[in-house]
ZAMARGU-4260 file (C-alpha; in steps of 0.2 Angstrom, whole numbers, plus 5000, padded with zeros to 4 digits):
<rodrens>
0) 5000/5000/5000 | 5007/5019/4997 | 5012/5028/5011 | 5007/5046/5011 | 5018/5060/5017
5) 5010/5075/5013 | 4997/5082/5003 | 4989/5099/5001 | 4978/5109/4988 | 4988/5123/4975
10) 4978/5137/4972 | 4987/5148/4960 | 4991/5166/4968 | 4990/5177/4951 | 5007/5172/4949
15) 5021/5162/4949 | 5029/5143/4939 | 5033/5128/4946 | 5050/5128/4952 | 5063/5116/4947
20) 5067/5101/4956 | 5072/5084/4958 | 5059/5072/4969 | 5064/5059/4981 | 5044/5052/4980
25) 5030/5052/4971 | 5017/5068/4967 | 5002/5063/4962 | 4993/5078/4955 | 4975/5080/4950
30) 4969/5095/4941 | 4955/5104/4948 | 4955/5120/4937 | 4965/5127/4925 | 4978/5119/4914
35) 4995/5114/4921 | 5011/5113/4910 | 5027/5103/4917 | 5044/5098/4910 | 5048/5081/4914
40) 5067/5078/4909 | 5065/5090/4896 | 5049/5081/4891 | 5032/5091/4891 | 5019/5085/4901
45) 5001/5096/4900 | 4984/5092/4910 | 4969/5100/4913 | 4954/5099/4922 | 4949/5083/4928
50) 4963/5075/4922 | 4981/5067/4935 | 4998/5067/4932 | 5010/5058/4941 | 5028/5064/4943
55) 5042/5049/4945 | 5054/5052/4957 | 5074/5055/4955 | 5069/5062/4938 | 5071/5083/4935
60) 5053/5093/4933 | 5050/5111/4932 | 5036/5123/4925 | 5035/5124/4904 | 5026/5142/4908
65) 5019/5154/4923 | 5004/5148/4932 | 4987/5153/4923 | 4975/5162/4933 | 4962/5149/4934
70) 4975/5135/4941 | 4971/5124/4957 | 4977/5106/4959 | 4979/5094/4972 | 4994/5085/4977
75) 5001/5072/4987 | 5019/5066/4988 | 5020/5047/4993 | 5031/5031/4993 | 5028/5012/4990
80) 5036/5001/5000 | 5043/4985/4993 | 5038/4968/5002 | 5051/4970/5013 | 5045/4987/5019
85) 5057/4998/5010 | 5051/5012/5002 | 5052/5013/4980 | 5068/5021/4974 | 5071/5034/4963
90) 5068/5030/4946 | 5059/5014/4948 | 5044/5010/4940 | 5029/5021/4947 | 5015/5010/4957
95) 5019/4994/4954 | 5004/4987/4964 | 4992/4997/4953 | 4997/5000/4936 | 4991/5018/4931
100) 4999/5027/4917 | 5009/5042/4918 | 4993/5053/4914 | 4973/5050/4916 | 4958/5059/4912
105) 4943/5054/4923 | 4925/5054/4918 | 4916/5059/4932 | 4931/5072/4940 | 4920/5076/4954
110) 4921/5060/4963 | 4943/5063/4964 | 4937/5080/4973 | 4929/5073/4985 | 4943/5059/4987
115) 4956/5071/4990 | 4947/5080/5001 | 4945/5069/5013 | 4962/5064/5010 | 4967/5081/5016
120) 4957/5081/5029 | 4963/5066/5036 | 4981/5073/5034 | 4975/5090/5043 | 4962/5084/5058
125) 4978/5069/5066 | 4995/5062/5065 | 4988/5044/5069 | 4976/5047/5054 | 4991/5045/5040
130) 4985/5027/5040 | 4969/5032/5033 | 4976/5044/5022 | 4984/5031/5013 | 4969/5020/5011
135) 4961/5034/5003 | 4976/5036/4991 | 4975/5017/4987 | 4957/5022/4981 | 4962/5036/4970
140) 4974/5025/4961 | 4959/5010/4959 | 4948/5023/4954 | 4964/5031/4940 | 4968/5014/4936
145) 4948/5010/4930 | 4948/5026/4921 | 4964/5021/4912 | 4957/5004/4908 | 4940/5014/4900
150) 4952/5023/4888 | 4961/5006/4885 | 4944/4998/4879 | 4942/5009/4866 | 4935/5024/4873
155) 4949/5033/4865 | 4956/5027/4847 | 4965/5039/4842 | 4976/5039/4858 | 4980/5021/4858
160) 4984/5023/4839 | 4996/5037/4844 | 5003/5025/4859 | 5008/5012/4847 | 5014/5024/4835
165) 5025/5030/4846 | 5031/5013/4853 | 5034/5005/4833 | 5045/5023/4832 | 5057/5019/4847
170) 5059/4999/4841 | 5064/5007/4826 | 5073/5023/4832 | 5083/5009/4846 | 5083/4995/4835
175) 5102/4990/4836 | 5100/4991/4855 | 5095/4977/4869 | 5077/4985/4873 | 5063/4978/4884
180) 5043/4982/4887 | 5052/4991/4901 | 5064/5001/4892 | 5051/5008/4880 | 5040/5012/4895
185) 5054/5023/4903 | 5057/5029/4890 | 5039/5035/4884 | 5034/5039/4903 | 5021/5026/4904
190) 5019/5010/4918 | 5024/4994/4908 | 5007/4985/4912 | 4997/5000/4902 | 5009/4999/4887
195) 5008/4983/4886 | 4986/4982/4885 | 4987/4996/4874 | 5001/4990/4861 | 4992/4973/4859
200) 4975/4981/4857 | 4980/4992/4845 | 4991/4981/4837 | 4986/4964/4841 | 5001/4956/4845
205) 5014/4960/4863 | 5027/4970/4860 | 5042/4959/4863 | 5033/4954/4848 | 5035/4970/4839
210) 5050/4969/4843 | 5057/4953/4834 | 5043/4958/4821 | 5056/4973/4814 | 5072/4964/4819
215) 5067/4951/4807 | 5064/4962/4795 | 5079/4972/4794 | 5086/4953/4796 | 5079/4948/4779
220) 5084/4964/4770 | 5102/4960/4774 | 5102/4941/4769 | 5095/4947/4753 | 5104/4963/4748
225) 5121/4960/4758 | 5136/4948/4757 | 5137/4948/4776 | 5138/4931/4787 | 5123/4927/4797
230) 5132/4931/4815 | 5135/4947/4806 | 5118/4950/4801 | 5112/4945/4819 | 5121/4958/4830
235) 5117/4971/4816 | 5098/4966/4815 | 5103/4968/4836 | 5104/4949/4843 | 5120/4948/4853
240) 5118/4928/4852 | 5116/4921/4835 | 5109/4904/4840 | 5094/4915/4847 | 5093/4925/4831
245) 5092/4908/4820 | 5078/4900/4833 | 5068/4919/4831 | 5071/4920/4812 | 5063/4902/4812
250) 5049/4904/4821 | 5044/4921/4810 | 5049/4916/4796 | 5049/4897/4793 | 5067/4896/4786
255) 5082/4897/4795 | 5092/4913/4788 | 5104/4904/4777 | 5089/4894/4770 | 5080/4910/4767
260) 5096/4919/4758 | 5097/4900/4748 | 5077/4902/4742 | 5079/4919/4738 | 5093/4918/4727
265) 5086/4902/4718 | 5071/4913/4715 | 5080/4926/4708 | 5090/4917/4697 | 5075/4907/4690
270) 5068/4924/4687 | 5083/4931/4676
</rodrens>
């Protein structure tokens, strides 16, 4: 379960941008008017109203502009401990007990209000009442989580077409490179588990996969238009073991690569 440790409601003053800092927890904020802008290691990060966004610890965030007017937000810095009891650590993967993605929009935004109001109440009225703070907090993130899966149903096509767009441009952008579900979520700012749902609704397969998918690819390009040996083919189609490479290019292609190279230039020749 998260541990709170502080929480509080941001009402802008008529001036003013969000400093720049490094956290050692999570913030969770929830947008209660207004529109907030962040920078989230140089990446941009925009919510509004009724929508959360959740800042990842260890990572560098500042404001991308001044405070609107209109701009009041809750927030609540917390942890999650391990099994062992020890708190997350910078960097790591945010919320692993629930997976909710790096941003949500709720339907129903009045409900969170609520939430967070008597989170902060339990925060203000006693110390002992931290316990219940949390619980609250465990809510919110349920409650974030089935809004998340909403949009992950198809609520929103467009997004998860964007979502997997932008996964297929880092395998390809990263292709040479060892990469994982994991990698690509840090990379994109989203939790692993919500990736992966999206990516195989939207592209109806997992995204290890994808991956393969375009390494195989590149792979059968290179037999076909290049002299290079099949180990070389593998680290450059970016398998550092070549006996995997062969069992992979079997699987998705039926051939193993020096059969496939073989077939093609039969083919072409008969063709000449």
């Amino acid at each position: 379960m998260p541990r709170v440790i502080s929480g509080g409601l941001f009402v802008c003053p008529g001036s003013g941008e969000h400093r720049e800092r490094v956290l050692d927890d999570y913030e969770l904020i929830f947008v209660r008017s207004g529109e907030l802008s962040m920078l989230e290691d140089g990446r941009e990060l925009t919510v509004g109203r009724g929508s959360a966004l959740l800042l990842w610890p260890g990572r560098t965030h500042r404001g991308l502009a001044p405070y609107p007017p209109d701009l009041s937000f809750y927030w609540v810095h917390f942890v999650v401990p391990d099994r062992g009891g020890r708190s997350s650590p910078a960097g790591a993967a945010p919320c692993e007990t629930v997976a909710v993605p790096q941003r949500v929009t709720v339907t129903h935004p009045e409900q969170l209000v609520a939430s967070f109001d008597r989170l902060l109440h339990a925060l203000a009225s006693d110390e002992e009442r931290g316990l219940e703070a949390s619980l609250v907090l465990s809510l919110v993130l349920v409650d974030l989580n089935r809004a998340a899966a909403t949009v992950d149903e198809g609520a929103d096509l467009a997004h998860r077409r964007s979502v997997v767009r932008r996964i297929d441009e880092y395998i390809a952008s990263n292709l040479h490179e060892r990469i994982s579900t994991r990698d690509i979520a840090r990379g994109l700012g989203y939790n692993a588990d919500y990736l992966s749902r999206v990516y195989h609704a939207g592209a109806g397969e997992t995204i290890t996969d994808g991956i393969h998918r375009r390494r195989i690819a590149e792979a059968r390009l290179l037999l076909t238009q290049t002299t290079r040996t099949v180990e070389q083919i593998a680290y450059a189609s970016g398998y550092s073991d070549p006996g995997y490479f062969r069992r992979v290019f079997r699987r998705y292609t039926g051939w193993s690569p020096k059969g496939f190279r073989d077939l093609y230039y039969r083919a072409k020749i008969n063709t000449l």
